[in-house]
N, C-alpha and C positions, 0 to 999 in steps of 0.2 A: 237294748244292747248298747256296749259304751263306743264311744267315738274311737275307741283304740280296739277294740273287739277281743279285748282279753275278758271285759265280762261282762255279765246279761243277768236279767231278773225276767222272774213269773208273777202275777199277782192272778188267784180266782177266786172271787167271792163266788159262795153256793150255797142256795135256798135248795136243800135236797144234793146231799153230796153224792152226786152219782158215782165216785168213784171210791167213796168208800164203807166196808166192810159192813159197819154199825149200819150204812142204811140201807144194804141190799139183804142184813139177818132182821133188818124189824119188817120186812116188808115190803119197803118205801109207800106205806100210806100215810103216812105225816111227812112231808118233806122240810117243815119249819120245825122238825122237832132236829133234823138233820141239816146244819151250817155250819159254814165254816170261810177261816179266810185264809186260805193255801198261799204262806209266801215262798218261795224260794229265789235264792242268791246264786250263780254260777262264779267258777274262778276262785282265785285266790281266798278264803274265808269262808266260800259257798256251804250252804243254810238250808233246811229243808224243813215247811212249817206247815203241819195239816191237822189241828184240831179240831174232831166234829163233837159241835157241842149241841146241848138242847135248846131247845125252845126259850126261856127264862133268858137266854143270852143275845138275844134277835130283838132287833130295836132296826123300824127304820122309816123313812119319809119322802117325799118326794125328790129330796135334795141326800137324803141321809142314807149310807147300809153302813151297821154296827154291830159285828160279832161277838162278844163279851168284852175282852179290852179294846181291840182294834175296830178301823173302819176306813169307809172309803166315803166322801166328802166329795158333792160337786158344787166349787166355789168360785165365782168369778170366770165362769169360762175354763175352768181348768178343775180337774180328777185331782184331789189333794187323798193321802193315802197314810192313816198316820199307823204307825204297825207296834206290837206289844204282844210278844207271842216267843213260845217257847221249840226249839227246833227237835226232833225227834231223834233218836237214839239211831247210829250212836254216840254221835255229836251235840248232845244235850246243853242247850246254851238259849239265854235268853237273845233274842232278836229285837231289835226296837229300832226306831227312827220314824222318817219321811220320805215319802214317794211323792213328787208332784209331776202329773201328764198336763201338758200346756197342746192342745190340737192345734193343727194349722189351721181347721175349718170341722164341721159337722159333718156328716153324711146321711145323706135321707134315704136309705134302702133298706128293706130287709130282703131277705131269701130264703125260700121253702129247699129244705133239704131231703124231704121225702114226697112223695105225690101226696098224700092226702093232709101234708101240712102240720101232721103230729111232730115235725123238730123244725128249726127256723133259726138262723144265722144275721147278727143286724152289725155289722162293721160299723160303731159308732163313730171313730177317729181315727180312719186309715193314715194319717200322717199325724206326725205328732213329735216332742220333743221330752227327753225325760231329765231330771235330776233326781238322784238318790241318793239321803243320807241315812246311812244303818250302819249299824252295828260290824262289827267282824272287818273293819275297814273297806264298807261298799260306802265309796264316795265318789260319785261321776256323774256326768252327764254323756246323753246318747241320744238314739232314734228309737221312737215306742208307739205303742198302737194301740188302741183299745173296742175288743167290741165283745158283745156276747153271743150266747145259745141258748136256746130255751127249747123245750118241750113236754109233752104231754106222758111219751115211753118210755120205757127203757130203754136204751142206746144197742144193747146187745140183741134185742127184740127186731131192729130191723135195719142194722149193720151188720155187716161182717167184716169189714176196715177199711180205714179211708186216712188219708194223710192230707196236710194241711199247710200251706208256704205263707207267707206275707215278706216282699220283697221290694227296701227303698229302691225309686229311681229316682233320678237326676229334679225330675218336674212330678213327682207323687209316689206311687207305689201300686203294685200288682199284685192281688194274691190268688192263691191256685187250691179250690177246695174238690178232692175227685174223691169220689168215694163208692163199694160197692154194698148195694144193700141185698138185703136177707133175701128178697123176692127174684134174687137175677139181675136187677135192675142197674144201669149204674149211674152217677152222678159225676158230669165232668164241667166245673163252670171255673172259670177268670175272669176275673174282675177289675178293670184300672181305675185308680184314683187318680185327680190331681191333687194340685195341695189346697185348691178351694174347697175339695169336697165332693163334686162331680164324677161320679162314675159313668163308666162303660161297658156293657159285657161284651169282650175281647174273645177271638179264638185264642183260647193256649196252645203256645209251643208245644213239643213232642213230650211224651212222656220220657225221663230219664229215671235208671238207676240207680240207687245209691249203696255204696256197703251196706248191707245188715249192721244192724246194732249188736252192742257186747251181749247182749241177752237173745240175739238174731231176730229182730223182728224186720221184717222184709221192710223195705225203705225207697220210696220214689218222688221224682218230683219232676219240673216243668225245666226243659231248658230250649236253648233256641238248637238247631240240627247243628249237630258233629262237636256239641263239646258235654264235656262230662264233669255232670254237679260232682265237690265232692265236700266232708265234712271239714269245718276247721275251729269250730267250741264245739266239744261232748257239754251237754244240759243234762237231762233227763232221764236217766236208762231204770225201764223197768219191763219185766215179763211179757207185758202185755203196749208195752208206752215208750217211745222215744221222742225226746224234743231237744231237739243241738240248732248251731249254726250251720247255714250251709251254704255256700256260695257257689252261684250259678250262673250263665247270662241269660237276658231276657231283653230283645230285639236291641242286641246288639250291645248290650252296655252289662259288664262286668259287676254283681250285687251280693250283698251280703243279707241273708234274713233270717228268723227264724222257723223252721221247719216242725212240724210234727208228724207222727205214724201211729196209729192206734188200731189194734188187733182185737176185734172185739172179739173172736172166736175163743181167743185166749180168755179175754177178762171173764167169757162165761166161767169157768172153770173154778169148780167148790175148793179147789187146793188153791188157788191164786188169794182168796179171801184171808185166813190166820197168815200167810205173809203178809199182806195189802196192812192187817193189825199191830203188826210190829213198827209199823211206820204214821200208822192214822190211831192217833189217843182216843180215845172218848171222856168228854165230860159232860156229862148229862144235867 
């Protein structure tokens, strides 16, 4: 997100694009025949880039992921991000530049997100510093973050929706991952960084909530008692997906971060897929 909060970038590289189309009608038993490197721009010029391509286009190494033009580069201590990719309709526009994440420090965790460890959360650089040059005039620098997900399921197979905060503070950042899964069960963890890297797992504040999204997908997040999160950048809006800015406090200090909501009850849904197409190309 930029230092002025008028605008924010997404970057997800995916080995098996689980959210789209092409890999949940082949199956998903090849998940390397399914990548992609999803960028998207919010604000002024904001971009939306999701090509799942095949196999043939996937190149990568210990240091390297490379999705037929673009790729993400870990050099010198820092996520260099070079981008070449085309935005989906119906703002069809080449996209290109550099992304560079500079971490304040590494983080040695991961976390089980299901009991038996089928999906797992690893916050690689909870603090972090961004510059972005791209296309559409995204030119800033901000605060960014980088970590992944991985598992062995489907997402829809043993969720039913879970939302997701990561929020600067003054000396690191906190983030809030609650989520209910398909069995009853639920998941309520926080997490504080500093800026060496050191985490904690924190009780979270109270649950608060937030408007619905324009597509109404219920919407929550962590705040401290008696004040009430609210939205101030729309990102993301989709049937089943929201990701905005949302500004909150957390023990006691006034933050700005980025929030996500994911409805997996929805994403089940065979109607949600030829929409999900209109937006995710295939190139095989």
């Amino acid at each position: 997100m930029s230092d002025c909060g008028t605008r924010a970038l997404s970057v997800i590289g995916f080995i098996g694009s689980v959210f789209s189309p092409w890999y949940r009608w082949s199956g998903r038993r090849d998940p390397e025949n399914h990548v992609c490197l999803n960028v998207v721009t919010y604000g002024p010029g904001g971009r939306f880039t999701m090509t799942d391509r095949g196999r043939g286009a996937l190149h990568r190494t210990a240091t390297e992921f490379r999705v037929g033009p673009s790729r993400m580069l870990w050099h010198s201590g820092r996520l260099v991000i070079e981008v070449d990719e085309w935005s989906s309709w119906p703002l069809v526009s080449k996209v290109q530049g550099r992304i560079v994440l500079t971490p304040s420090a590494l983080a040695d965790v991961e976390l089980p997100l299901s009991p038996d460890g089928a999906h797992a959360w690893r916050p690689f650089a909870p603090v972090a510093r961004v510059q972005v040059e791209l296309s559409q005039g995204h030119r800033w620098q901000g605060h960014g973050y980088f970590d992944s997900n991985h598992g062995t399921a489907a997402l829809e197979r043993d969720f039913r929706y879970w939302t997701w905060g990561r929020f600067p503070l003054k000396d690191g950042a906190v983030c809030f991952y609650d989520a209910a899964r398909a069995d009853g069960s639920h998941l309520e963890t926080a997490v504080r960084f500093d800026a060496q890297g050191r985490h904690e797992i924190v009780t979270p504040p109270p649950r608060a909530r937030l408007a619905r999204s324009r597509w109404l997908v219920a919407r929550e997040t962590r705040a401290d008692p008696g004040f009430q999160p609210r939205q101030t950048l729309a990102m993301l809006d989709a049937p089943f997906y929201s990701r905005s800015v949302v500004e909150t406090k957390v023990e006691g200090e006034l933050t700005r971060g980025v929030h996500e909501a994911l409805d997996l009850r929805r994403f089940k849904g065979p109607w949600l897929m030829p929409m999900l197409a209109t937006r995710v190309p295939r190139k095989a």
